[in-house]
BADORO-666637 format. One record per residue (C-alpha): residue in three letters; x, z, y. Coordinates in nm, 4 decimals, decimal comma. Each point is the difference from the previous one (the first is absolute). Layout:
<recs>
 res       c1       c3       c2
 ALA        X        Z        Y
...
</recs>
This chain:
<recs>
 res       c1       c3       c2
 UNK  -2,9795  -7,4616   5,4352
 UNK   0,1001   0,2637  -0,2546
 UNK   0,2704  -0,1565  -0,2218
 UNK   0,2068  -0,1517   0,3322
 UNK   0,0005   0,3688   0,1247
 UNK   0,1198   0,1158  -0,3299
 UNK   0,2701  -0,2970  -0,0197
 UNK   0,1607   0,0606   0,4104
 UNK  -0,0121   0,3402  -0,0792
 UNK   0,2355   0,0210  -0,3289
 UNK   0,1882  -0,3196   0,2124
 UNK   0,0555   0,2632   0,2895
 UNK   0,1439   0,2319  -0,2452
 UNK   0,2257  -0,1886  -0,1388
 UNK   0,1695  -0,1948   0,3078
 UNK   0,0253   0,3125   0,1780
 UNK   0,2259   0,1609  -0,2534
 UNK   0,2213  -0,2884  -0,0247
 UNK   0,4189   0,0068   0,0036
 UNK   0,1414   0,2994   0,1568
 UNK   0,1991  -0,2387   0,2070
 UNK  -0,3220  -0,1770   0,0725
 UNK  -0,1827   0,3129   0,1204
 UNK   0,2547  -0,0005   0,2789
 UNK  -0,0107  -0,4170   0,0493
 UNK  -0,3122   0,0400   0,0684
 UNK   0,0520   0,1845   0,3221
 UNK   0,2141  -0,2882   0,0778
 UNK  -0,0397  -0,2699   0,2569
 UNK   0,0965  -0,3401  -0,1097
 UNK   0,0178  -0,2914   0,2889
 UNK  -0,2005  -0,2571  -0,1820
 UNK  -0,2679   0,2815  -0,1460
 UNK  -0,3358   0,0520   0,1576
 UNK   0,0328  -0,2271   0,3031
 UNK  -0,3453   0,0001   0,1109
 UNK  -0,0035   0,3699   0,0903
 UNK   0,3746   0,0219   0,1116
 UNK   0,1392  -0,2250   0,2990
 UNK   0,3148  -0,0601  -0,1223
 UNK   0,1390  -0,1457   0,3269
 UNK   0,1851   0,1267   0,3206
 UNK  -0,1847  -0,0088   0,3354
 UNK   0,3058  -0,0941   0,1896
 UNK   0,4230  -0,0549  -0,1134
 UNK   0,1207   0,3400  -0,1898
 UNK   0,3252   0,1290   0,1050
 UNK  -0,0397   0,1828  -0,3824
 UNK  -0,0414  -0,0730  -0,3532
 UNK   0,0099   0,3375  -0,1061
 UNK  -0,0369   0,3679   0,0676
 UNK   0,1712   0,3306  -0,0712
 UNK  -0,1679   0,3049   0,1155
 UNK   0,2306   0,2776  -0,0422
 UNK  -0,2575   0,3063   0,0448
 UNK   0,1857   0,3271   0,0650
 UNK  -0,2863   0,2531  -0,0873
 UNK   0,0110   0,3358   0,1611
 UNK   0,0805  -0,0237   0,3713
 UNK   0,3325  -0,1008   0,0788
 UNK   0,0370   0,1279   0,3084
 UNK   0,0664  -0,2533   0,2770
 UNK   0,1516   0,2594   0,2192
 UNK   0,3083   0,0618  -0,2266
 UNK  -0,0016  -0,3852  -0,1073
 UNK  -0,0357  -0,2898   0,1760
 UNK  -0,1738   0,1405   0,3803
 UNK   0,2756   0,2223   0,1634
 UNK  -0,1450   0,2961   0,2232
 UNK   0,3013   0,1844   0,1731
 UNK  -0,2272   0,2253   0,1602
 UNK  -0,1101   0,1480  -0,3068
 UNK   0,3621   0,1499  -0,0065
 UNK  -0,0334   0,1114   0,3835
 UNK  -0,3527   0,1462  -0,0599
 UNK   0,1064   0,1368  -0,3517
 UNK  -0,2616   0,3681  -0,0909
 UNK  -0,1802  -0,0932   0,2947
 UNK  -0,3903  -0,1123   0,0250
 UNK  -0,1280  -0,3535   0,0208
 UNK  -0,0121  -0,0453   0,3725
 UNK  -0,3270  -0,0362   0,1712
 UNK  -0,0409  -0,3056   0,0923
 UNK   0,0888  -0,1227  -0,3356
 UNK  -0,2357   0,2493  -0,1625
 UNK  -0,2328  -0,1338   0,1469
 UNK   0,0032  -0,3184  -0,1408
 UNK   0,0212   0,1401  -0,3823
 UNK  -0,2758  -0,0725  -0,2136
 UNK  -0,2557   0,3472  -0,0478
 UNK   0,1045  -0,0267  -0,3687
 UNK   0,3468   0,0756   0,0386
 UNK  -0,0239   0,2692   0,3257
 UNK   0,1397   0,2337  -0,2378
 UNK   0,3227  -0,1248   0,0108
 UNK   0,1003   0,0472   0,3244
 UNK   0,2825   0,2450   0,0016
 UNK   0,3146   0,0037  -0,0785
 UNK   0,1668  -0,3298   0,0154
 UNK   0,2518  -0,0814  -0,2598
 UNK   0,3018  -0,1860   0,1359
 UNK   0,1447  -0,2236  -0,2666
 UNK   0,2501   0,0696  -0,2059
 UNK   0,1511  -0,3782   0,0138
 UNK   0,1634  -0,2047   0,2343
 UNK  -0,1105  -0,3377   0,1605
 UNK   0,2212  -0,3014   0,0526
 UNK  -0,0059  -0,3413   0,1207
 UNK   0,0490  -0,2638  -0,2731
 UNK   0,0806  -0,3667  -0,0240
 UNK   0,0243  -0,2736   0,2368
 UNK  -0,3597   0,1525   0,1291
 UNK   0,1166   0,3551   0,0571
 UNK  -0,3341   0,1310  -0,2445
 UNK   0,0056   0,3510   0,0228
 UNK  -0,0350   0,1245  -0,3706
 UNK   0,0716   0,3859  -0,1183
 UNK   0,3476   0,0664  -0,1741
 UNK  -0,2376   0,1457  -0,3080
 UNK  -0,0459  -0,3906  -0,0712
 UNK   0,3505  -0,1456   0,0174
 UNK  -0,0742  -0,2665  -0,2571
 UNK  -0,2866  -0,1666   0,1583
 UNK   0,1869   0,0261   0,3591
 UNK   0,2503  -0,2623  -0,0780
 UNK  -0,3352  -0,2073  -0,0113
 UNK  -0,0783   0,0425   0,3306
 UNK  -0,0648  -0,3160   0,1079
 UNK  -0,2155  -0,0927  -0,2376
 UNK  -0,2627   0,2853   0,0683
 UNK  -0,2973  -0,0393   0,1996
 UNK  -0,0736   0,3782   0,0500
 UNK  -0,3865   0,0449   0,1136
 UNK   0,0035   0,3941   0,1283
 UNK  -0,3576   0,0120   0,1419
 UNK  -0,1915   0,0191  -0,3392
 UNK  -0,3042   0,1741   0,0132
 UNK  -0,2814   0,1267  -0,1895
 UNK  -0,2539   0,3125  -0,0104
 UNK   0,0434   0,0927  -0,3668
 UNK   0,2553   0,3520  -0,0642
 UNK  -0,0596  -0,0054  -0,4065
 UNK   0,2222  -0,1879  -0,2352
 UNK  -0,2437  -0,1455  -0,2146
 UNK  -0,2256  -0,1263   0,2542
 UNK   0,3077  -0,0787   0,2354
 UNK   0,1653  -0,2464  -0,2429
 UNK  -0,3766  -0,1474  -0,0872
 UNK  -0,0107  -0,0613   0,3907
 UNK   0,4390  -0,1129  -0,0202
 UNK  -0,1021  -0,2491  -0,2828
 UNK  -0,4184  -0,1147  -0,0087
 UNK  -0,0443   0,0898   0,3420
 UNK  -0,3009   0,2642  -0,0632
 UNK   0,0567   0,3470  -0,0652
 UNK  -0,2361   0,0223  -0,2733
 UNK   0,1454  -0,2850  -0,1910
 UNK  -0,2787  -0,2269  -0,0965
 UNK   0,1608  -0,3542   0,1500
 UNK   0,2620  -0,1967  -0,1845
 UNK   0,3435   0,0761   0,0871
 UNK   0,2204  -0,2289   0,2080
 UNK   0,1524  -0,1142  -0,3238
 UNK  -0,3193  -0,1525  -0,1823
 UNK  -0,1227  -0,1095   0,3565
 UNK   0,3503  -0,2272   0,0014
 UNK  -0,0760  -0,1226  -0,3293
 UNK  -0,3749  -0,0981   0,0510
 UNK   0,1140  -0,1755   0,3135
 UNK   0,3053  -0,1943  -0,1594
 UNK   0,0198   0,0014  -0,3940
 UNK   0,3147   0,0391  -0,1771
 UNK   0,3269  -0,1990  -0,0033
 UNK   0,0771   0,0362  -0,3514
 UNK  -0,2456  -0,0225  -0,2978
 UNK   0,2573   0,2236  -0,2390
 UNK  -0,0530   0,3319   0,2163
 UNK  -0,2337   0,1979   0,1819
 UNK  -0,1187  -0,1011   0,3497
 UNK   0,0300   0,3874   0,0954
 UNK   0,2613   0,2427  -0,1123
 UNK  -0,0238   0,3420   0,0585
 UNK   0,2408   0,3053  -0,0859
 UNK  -0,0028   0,3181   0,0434
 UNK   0,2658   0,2160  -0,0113
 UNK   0,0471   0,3789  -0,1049
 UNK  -0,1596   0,2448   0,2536
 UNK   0,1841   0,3031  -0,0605
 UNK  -0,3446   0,1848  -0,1182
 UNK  -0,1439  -0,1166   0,3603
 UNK  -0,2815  -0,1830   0,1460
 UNK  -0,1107  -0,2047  -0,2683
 UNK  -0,0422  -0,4417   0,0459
 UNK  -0,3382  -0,0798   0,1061
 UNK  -0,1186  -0,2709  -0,2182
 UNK  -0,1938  -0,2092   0,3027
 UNK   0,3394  -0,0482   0,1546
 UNK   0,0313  -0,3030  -0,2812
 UNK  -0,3645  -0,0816  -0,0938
 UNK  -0,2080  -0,2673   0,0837
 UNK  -0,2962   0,1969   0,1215
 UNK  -0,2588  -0,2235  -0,0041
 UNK   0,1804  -0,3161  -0,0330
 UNK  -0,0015  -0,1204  -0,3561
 UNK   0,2152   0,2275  -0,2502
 UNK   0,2354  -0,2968   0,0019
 UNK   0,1099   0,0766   0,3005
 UNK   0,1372   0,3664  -0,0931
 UNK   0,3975   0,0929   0,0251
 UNK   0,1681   0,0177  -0,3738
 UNK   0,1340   0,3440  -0,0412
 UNK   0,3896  -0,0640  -0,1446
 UNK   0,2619   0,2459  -0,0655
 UNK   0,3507  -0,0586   0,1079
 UNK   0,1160   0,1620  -0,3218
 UNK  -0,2252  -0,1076  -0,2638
 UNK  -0,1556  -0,3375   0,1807
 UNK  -0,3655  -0,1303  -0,0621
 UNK  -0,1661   0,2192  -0,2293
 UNK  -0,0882  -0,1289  -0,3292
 UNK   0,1160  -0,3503   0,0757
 UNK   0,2272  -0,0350  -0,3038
 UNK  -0,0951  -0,1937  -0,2814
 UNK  -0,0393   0,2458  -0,2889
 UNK   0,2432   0,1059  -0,2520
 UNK   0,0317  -0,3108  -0,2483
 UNK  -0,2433  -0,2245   0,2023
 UNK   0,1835  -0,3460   0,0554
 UNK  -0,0647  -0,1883   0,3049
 UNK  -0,0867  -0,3064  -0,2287
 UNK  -0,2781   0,2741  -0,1398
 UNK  -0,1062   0,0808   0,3051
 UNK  -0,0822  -0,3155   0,1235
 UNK  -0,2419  -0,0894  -0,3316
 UNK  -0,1870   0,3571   0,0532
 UNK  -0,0383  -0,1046   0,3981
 UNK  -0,0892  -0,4021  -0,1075
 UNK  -0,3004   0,1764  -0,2452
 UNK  -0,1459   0,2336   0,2473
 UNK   0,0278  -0,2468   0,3284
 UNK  -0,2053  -0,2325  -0,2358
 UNK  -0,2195   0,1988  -0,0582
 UNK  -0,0598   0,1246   0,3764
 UNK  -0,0075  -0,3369   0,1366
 UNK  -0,3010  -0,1023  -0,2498
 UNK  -0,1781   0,2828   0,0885
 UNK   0,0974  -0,0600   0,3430
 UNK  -0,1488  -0,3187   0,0313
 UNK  -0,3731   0,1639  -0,1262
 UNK   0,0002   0,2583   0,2628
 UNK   0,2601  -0,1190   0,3121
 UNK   0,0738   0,3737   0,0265
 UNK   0,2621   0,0401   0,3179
 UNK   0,1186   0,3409  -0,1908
 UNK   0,0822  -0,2209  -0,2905
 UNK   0,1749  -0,2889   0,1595
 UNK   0,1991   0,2821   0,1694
 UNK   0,0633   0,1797  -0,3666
 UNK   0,0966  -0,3483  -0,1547
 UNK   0,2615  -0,0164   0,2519
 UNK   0,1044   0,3294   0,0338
 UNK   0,1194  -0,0165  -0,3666
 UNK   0,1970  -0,3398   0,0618
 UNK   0,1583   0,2140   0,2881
 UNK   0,0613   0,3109  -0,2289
 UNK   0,2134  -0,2455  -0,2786
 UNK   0,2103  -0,1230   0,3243
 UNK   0,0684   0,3826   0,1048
 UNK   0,0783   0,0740  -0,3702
 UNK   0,2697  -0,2514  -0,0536
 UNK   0,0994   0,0042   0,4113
 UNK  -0,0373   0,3789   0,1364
 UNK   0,2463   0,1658  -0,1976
 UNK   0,2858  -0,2104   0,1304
 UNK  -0,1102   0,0855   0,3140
 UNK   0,1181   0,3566  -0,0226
 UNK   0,3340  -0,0600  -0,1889
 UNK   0,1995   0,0957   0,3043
 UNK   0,3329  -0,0212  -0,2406
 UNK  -0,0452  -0,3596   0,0870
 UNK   0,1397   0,0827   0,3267
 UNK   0,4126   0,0608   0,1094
 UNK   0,0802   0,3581   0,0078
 UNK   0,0886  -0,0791   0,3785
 UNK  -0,4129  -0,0362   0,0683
 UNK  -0,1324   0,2665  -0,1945
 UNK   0,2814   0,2072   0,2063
 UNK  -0,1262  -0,1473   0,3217
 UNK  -0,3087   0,1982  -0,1141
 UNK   0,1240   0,2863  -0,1455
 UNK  -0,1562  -0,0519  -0,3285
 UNK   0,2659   0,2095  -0,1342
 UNK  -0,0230   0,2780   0,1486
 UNK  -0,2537   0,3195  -0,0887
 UNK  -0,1226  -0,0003   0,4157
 UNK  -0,0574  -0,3359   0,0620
 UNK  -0,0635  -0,1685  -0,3827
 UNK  -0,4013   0,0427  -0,0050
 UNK  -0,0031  -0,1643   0,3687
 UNK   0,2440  -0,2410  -0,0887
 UNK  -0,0962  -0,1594  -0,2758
 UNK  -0,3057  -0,0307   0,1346
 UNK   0,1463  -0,1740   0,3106
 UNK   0,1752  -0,2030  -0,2301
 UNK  -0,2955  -0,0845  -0,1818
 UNK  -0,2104  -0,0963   0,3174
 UNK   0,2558  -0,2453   0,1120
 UNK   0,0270  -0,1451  -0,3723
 UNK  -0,4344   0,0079   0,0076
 UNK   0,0144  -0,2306   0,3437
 UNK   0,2456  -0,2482  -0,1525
 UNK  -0,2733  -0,0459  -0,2639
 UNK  -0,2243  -0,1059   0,2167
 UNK  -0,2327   0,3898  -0,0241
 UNK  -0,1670  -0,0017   0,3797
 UNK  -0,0606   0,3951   0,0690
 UNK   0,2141   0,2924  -0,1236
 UNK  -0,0594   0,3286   0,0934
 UNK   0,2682   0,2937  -0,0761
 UNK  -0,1532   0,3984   0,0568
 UNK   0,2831   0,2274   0,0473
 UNK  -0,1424   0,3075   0,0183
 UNK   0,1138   0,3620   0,1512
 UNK   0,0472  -0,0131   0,3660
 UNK  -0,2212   0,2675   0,0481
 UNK   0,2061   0,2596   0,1840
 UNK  -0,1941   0,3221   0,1014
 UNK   0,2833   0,1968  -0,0680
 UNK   0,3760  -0,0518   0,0095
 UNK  -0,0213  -0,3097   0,1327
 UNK   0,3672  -0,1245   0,0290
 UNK   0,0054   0,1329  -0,3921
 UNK  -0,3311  -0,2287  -0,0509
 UNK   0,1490  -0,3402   0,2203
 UNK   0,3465   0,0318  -0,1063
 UNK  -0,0979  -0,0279  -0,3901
 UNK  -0,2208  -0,2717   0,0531
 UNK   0,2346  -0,1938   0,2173
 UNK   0,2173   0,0210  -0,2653
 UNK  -0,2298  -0,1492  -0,2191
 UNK  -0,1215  -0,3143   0,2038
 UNK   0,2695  -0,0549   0,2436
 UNK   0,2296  -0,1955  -0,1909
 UNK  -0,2236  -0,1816  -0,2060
 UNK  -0,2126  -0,1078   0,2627
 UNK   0,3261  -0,1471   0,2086
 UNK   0,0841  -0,1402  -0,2841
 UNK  -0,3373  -0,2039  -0,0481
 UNK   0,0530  -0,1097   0,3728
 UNK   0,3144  -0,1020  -0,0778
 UNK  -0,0468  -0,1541  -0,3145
 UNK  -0,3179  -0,2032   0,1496
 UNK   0,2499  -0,1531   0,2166
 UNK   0,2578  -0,0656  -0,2098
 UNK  -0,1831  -0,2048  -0,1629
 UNK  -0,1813  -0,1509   0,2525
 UNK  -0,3348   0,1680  -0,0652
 UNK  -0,0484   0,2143   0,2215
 UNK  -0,1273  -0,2950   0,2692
 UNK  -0,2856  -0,0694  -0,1450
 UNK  -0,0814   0,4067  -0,1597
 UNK  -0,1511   0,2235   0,2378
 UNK   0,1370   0,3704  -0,0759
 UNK  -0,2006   0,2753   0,1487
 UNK   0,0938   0,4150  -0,0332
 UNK  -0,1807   0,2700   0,1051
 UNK  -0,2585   0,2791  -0,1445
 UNK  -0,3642   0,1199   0,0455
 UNK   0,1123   0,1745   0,3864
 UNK   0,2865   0,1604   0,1506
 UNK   0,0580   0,3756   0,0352
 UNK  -0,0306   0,2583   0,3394
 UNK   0,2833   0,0871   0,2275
 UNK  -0,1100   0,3449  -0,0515
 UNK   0,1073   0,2337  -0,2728
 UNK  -0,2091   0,1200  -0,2659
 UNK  -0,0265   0,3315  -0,0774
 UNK   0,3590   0,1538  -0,0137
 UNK   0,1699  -0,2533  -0,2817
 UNK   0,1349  -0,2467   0,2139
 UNK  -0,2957  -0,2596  -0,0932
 UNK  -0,2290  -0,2469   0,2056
 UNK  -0,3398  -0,0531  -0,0857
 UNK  -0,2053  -0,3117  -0,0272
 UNK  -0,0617  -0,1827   0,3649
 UNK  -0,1690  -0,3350  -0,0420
 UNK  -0,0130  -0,0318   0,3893
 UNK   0,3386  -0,1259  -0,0401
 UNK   0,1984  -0,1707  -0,2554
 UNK   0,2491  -0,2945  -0,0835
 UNK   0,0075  -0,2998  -0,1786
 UNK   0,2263  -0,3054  -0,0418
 UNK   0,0484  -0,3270  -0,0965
 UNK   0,2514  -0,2339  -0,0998
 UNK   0,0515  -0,3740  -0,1057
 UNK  -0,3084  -0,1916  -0,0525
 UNK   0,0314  -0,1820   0,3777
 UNK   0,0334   0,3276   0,1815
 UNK   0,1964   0,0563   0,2676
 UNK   0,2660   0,2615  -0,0668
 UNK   0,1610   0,2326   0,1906
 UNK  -0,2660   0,0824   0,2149
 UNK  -0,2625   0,2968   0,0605
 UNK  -0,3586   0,0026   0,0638
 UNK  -0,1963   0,2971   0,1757
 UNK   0,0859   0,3258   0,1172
 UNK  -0,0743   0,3598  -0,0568
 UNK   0,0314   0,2820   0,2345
 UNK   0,3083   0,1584   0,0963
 UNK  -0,0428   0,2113  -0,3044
 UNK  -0,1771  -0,2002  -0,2611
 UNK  -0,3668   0,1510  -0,0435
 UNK  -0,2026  -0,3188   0,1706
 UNK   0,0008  -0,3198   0,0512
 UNK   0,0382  -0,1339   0,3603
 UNK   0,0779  -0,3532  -0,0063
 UNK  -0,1428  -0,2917  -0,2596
 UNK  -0,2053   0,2109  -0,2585
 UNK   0,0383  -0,2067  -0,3558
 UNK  -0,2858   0,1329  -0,2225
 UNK   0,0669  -0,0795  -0,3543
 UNK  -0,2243  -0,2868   0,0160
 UNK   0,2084  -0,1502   0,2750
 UNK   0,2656   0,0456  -0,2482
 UNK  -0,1935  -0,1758  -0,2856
 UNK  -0,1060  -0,2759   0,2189
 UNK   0,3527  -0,0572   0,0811
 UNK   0,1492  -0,0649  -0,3812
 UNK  -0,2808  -0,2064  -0,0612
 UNK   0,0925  -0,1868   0,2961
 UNK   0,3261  -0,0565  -0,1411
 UNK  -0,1637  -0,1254  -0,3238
 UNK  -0,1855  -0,2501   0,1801
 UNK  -0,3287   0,1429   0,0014
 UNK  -0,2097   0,0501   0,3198
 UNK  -0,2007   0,3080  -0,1126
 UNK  -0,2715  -0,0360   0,2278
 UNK  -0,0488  -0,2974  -0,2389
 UNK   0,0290   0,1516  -0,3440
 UNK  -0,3740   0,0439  -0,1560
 UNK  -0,1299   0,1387  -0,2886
 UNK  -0,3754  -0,0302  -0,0271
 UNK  -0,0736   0,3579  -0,1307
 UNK  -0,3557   0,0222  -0,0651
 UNK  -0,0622  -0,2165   0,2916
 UNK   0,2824   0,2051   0,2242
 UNK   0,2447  -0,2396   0,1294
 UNK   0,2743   0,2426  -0,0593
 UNK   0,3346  -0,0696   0,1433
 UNK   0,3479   0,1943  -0,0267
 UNK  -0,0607   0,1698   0,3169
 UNK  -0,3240   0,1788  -0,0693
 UNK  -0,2241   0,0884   0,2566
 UNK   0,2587   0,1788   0,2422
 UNK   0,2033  -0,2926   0,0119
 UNK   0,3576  -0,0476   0,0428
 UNK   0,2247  -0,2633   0,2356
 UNK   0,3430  -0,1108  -0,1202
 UNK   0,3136   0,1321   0,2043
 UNK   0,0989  -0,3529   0,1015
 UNK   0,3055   0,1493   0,1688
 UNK   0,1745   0,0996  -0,3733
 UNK   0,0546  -0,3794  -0,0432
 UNK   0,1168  -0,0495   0,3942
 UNK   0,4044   0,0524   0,1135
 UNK  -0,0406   0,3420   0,1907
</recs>
């Protein structure tokens, strides 16, 4: 019993160090790998092949973006009325003075006559493509547990996220990429990414989001200086050999997983880095973007790069923008970031439909919760209200042009068709195909689905004309 011990043990070792790209592979879903613990089906017809979560962290507020409160201008430095205090969760009771009118303007938009703030004029001329939820809701006022809640559905972050729960449940549509693409983009010294919104939790490590970087791409996926592909390909021959014969003595799942993370990790070598040569496009897309410009590049090319990751086939990409959080100067705080994501996010939308993606890619904006009507403090700031928030969704078989739920008459609760962020997760998945009442993981004998033990029902009405 000794020498086997001795023999998996320096094995371990030395298929967990690996390729750098294969480190990262590993985290990767392939459709064909591991089909007796991942379904690798759809539960009904999807109306998407692929996602792209666009998660503004922070707290945009929904008040001075997409869920128009003219009374906060009437009742401007007065306090939350009564019988909407009421209603506020203990938690935030502090905040009930002084109510903040916004500094924007609403208008109608499009065919639909959306009502969208004039800080966003970008993403208005997509109107009718939005399904705006405004009766998000959750009980969670801290960033790091609020974006846990926005992205895993627990505020302490020990599920997978939505991303490696799409994977599990479907594979991947490419075997040259990732499954799960996640970046995350510069905070501006804020709230910093919480790594459960793109692990697997529990699931298998396969499952788990690959971080990228719009500038520099996959992380030590390049073939080394003076390594030939032809060179390559002998070193991976000698060591699969070698893992396959001592494969077949022990029928360890880790290994069969290692053998093929490294075949994955050549594919990503010689594959991945054209993925991010955004030169390859005209001047006239990366424009549509802004990929040029110091505001909008960052966001852009990542945009760019998430439309350019769902032609290849990638299933789940995640963008973090990060800085909405406006506790002082807000207009300062929205206005900056607005200028960031505005016109590279318009542009995706408009670029997904260009080229004819965008029908089967379900987009989806919005942050860990929304913000108070009330000021904060004297700086012309709104602090954190999960009671209320927005969300929306485009392409992907949703129904544009259309809202779901309503807030008070000045934004602090919801009062019609509460969407918890499980509703919200239920709904994607929905779009993917995937029943998640019906997703199961046998953890430890726990047949764990998406939905946890709270549950969550899809919003039927996002994919229904309004």
């Amino acid at each position: 019993m000794t020498t086997p011990f001795r023999i998996m043990s320096r094995r371990h070792f030395a298929t967990s160090t690996g390729l750098g790209a294969g480190a990262i592979a590993l985290r990767s879903l392939l459709a064909e790998e591991n089909p007796s613990q991942s379904p690798l089906t759809t539960h009904h017809p999807p109306t998407a092949k692929s996602v792209i979560f666009l998660f503004m962290s922070g707290g945009p507020s929904h008040v001075d973006t997409f869920d128009p409160k003219p009374d906060l201008t009437r009742l401007a430095g007065q306090d939350v009325p009564e019988s909407i205090a009421k209603n506020v969760p203990r938690i935030k009771r502090a905040g009930l003075r002084n109510l903040l009118g916004s500094p924007w303007e609403f208008n109608q938009h499009g065919m639909s006559g959306l009502a969208i703030s004039n800080l966003l004029p970008a993403i208005s001329t997509h109107a009718d493509d939005l399904c705006v939820i405004r009766s998000m809701t959750h009980r969670n006022p801290v960033h790091g547990p609020g974006e846990c809640v926005a992205l895993t559905g627990t505020s302490i972050g020990d599920r997978p996220s939505l991303g490696a729960w799409s994977v599990y449940g479907l594979g991947n549509r490419t075997k040259e990429l990732p499954s799960f693409i996640a970046m995350n983009l510069h905070t501006d010294g804020m709230q910093f990414p919480q790594a459960a919104g793109w692990n697997a939790g529990f699931l298998p490590p396969r499952y788990q989001g690959t971080l990228v970087s719009p500038s520099k791409g996959i992380l030590h996926a390049e073939l080394p200086e003076h390594v030939s592909t032809t060179q390559r390909e002998q070193e991976l021959s000698v060591i699969q050999a070698m893992n396959r014969k001592f494969y077949s003595d022990t029928q360890l799942s880790e290994l069969d997983a290692r053998i093929r993370s490294y075949e994955t990790a050549f594919k990503m070598q010689t594959s991945a880095p054209e993925l991010f040569e955004i030169n390859q496009e005209t001047a006239k897309t990366r424009d549509l973007y802004g990929c040029e410009s110091k505001q909008t590049g960052e966001v852009g090319r990542a945009c760019l790069l998430a439309r350019r990751m769902v032609q290849r086939g990638v299933r789940y990409i995640q963008i973090r923008v990060g800085g909405w959080d406006a506790h002082g100067n807000l207009k300062g705080n929205h206005e900056k970031m607005a200028s960031r994501t505005d016109v590279p996010i318009a542009g995706l939308l408009s670029d997904l439909k260009r080229t004819g993606l965008l029908d089967d890619t379900l987009v989806v904006w919005g942050g860990e919760f929304g913000r108070t009507p009330t000021m904060e403090g004297r700086s012309g700031g709104r602090d954190h209200s999960p009671s209320a928030y927005t969300a929306w969704l485009a392409g992907g078989g949703v129904s544009g042009g259309q809202t779901i739920g309503t807030t008070d008459p000045i934004g602090y609760t919801v009062t019609q068709r509460p969407v918890k962020p499980l509703d919200l997760h239920a709904t994607i998945l929905h779009a993917l195909g995937i029943n998640p009442k019906q997703l199961v993981f046998d953890h430890h004998g726990l047949k764990e689905t998406p939905l946890g033990v709270t549950g969550g029902d899809v919003v039927h009405e996002a994919f229904q004309p309004a």
